[in-house]
N, C-alpha and C positions, 0 to 999 in steps of 0.2 A: 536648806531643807533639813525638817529632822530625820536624820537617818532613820530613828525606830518608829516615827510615824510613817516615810514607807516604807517600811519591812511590814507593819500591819496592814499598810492596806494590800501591800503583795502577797500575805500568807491568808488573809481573807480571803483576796479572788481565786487566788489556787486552790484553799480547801474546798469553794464554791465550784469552780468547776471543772474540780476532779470528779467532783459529787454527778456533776449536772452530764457529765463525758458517758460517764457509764450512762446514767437513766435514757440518755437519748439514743442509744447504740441499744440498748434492750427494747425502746420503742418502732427505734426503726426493722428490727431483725422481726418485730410483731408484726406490723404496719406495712412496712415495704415503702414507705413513704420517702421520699427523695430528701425534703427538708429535714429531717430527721436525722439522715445521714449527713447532710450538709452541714448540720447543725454540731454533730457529734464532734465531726472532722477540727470545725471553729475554735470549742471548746478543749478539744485534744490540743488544740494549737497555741492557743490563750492559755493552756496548763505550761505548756514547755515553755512558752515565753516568761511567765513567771518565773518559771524554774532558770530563764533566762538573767533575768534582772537579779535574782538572788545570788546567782554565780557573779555579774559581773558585782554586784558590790561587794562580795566574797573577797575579789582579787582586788581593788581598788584599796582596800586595808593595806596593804602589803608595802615593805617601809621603802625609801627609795635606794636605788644602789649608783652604782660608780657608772653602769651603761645608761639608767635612766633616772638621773641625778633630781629629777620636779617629782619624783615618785610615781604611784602608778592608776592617780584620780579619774583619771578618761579612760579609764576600763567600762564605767561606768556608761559612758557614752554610746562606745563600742555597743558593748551587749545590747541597749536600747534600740541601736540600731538595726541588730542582726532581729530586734524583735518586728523591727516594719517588717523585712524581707520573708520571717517566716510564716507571718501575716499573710500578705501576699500572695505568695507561693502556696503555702499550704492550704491557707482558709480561703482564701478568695478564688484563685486558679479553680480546686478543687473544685468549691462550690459553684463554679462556670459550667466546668467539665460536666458535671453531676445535672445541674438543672437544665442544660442541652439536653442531653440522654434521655431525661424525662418531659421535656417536652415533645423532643423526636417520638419515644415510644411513651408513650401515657399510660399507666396503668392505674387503676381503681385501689385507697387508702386500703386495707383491711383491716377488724379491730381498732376502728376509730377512738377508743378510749384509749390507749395505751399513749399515741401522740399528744393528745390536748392532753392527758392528765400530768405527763413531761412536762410537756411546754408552762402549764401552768407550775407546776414545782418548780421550773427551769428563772420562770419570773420573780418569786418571792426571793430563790435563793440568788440573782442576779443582782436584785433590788439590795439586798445585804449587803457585797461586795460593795456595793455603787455607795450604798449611803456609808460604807467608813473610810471609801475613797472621797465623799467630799467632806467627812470630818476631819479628814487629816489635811484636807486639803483648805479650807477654811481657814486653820490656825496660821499660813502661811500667805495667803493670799490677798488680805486687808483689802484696799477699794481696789481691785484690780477685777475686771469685767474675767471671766473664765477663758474669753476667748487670748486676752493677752495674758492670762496667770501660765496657761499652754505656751502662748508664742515666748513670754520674759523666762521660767521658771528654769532655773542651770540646773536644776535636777532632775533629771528625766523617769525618775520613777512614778514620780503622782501622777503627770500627765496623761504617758502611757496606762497605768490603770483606767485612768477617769476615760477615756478615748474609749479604750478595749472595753470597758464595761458598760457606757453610753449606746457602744456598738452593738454588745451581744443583747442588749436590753432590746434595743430597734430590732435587731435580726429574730429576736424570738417572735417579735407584735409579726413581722412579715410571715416565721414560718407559720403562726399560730392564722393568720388569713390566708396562707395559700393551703393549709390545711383543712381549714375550714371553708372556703371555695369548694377543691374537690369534694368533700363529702355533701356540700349542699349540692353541686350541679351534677355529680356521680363524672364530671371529667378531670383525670388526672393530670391533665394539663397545669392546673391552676398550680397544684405543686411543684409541677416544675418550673413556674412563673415565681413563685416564694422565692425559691435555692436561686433562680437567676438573679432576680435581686440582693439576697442576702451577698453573692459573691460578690455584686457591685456593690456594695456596701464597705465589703470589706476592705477592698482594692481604693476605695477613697480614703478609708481609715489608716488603710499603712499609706496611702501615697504621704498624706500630713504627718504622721510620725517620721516617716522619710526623711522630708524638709527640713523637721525641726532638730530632730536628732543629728543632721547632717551640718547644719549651721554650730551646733555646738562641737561637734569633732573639729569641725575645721578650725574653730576657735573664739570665742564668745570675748567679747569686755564687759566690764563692771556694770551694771547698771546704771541710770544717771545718779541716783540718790546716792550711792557709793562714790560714786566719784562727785561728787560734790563735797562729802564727808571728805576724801582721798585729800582735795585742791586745799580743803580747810585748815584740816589737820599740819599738812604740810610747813604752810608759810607760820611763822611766830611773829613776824614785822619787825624783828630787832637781825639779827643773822640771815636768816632767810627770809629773801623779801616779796619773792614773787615763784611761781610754777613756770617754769617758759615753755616744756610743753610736756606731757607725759603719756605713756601708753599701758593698759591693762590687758591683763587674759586669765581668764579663768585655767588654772591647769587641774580644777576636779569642781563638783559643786561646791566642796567646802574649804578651795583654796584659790587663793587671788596672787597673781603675779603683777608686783606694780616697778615698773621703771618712767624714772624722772632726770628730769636734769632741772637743777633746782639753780635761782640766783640767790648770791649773795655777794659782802659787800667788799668792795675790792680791796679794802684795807685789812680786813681781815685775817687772822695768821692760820696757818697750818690746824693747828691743837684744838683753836675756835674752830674753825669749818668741821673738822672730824667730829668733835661733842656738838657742834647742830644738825648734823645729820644724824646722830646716832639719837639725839631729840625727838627731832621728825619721825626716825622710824619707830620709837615709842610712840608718838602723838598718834600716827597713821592707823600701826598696830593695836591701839585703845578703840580709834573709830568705828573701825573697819575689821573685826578680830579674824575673819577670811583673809585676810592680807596677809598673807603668812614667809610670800619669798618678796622684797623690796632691796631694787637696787636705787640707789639717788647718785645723781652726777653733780658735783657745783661745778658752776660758772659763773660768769658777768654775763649780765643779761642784756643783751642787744636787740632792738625792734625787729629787724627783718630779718636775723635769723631765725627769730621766736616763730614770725609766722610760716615760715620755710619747714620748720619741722614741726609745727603745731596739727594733734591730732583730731579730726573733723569732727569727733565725738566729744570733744571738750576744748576747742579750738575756742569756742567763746567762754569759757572761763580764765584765759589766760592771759 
């Protein structure tokens, strides 16, 4: 991922709705309208998670030391993560709590222009954020359907935008009909029908950021196309003649951990094995320029031990 393409599309949806936090907290304090306030809460939330993501790639720079010797790339992860949870928790919960309340006790919008003419400012400036979260997201994505650029993508910043932003896009279209319900039927029920939604809304948005960001903590491999480059690169067919089995992990978006145990040829001396491994991990490192920490083992390659330690992810390239 390019880092400075998301840092844009993070400092986009923040200044967007820092903008949008206020205007719908002066709408609702007019209004008294529950979405409004559900709404405000969302975007206070989606401000801090930003503020989230920008921290963790802050600490993610930070060079490695003697305690945590792969550096400190899965910061990056982390924060993503704590972004589901205050997702969740804040916007969604909230927004439970809040459109209970207002269905329970219904009251009548007041100063109906103050909410729609938000909500409608809330959309144009939404739609901003959203469209330079999918230009940046575009230049990264090539044939990959959105649904797997989300599930594949080891960088957790665009995704999260493009999610949080697709979200608050839907929750504004919801508050803007439960808004627009109670002023036409004069029952403020309908508002609090919007905020119940929009919290469900939210609560499925972090549950999949959950998932995803949680798959990458625990620890991601290469993709296939990478490790195909990885198997390629590897063997030369004169010294190293085959891969017998190897494993990846990503330990940041922009760093790849490749260990191998590589064949070569039994006759071989000392001096020769050491300069073809130090080959390979040139060849590797030109393919694959994420590859940044590689260990290679030689061995004499034997059939059944090959498939004894061969990994399932790339078990048939070997």
């Amino acid at each position: 991922m390019s880092a400075s393409g998301g840092t844009r599309a993070i400092v986009a949806a923040l200044a967007a709705n820092l903008a949008i936090a206020v205007a719908k907290f002066v709408a609702f304090v007019f209004s008294g309208s529950s979405s409004m306030l559900a709404e405000s809460v969302h975007s206070l939330a989606d401000s801090g998670n930003q503020g989230l993501l920008l921290l963790g790639g802050k600490k993610a720079q930070r060079e490695a030391t003697p305690q945590h010797p792969f550096g400190y790339g899965r910061e990056r992860y982390i924060y993503a993560f704590l972004v589901s949870i205050v997702l969740f928790t804040v916007g969604g919960m909230f927004a439970l709590y809040e459109g209970y309340e207002k269905v329970k006790h219904p009251h009548p919008i007041e100063a109906w222009y103050w909410p729609i003419g938000v909500l409608v400012f809330a959309i144009v400036a939404e739609g901003f954020s959203f469209k330079t979260a999918i230009k940046e997201s575009n230049e990264l994505r090539g044939s990959l359907t959105w649904r797997q650029f989300i599930k594949r993508a080891k960088a957790p910043e665009l995704p999260v935008v493009l999610l949080e932003d697709a979200g608050a896009l839907v929750g504004l279209v919801l508050a803007l009909g439960g808004v627009g319900l109670a002023l036409a039927t004069g029952d403020g029920v309908w508002d609090g029908v919007g905020t119940l939604c929009i919290g469900s809304l939210l609560i499925v948005i972090a549950g999949v950021l959950a998932a995803e960001t949680k798959s990458l903590l625990l620890g991601e491999a290469a993709g296939p196309e990478q490790v195909e480059k990885i198997l390629a690169a590897a063997v030369d067919g004169d010294t190293v003649t085959r891969v017998i089995h190897m494993r990846t992990l990503h330990l940041g978006p922009e760093e790849l951990l490749v260990a191998a145990k590589i064949a070569v040829r039994h006759d071989e001396t000392a001096t020769e094995v050491a300069r073809a491994i130090d080959a390979a991990e040139a060849r590797i490192r030109a393919a694959v320029p994420i590859a940044r920490v590689i260990y290679l083992e030689p061995d004499i390659y034997q059939a059944d031990a090959a498939r004894a330690g061969a990994d399932p992810a790339v078990g048939k390239n070997l």
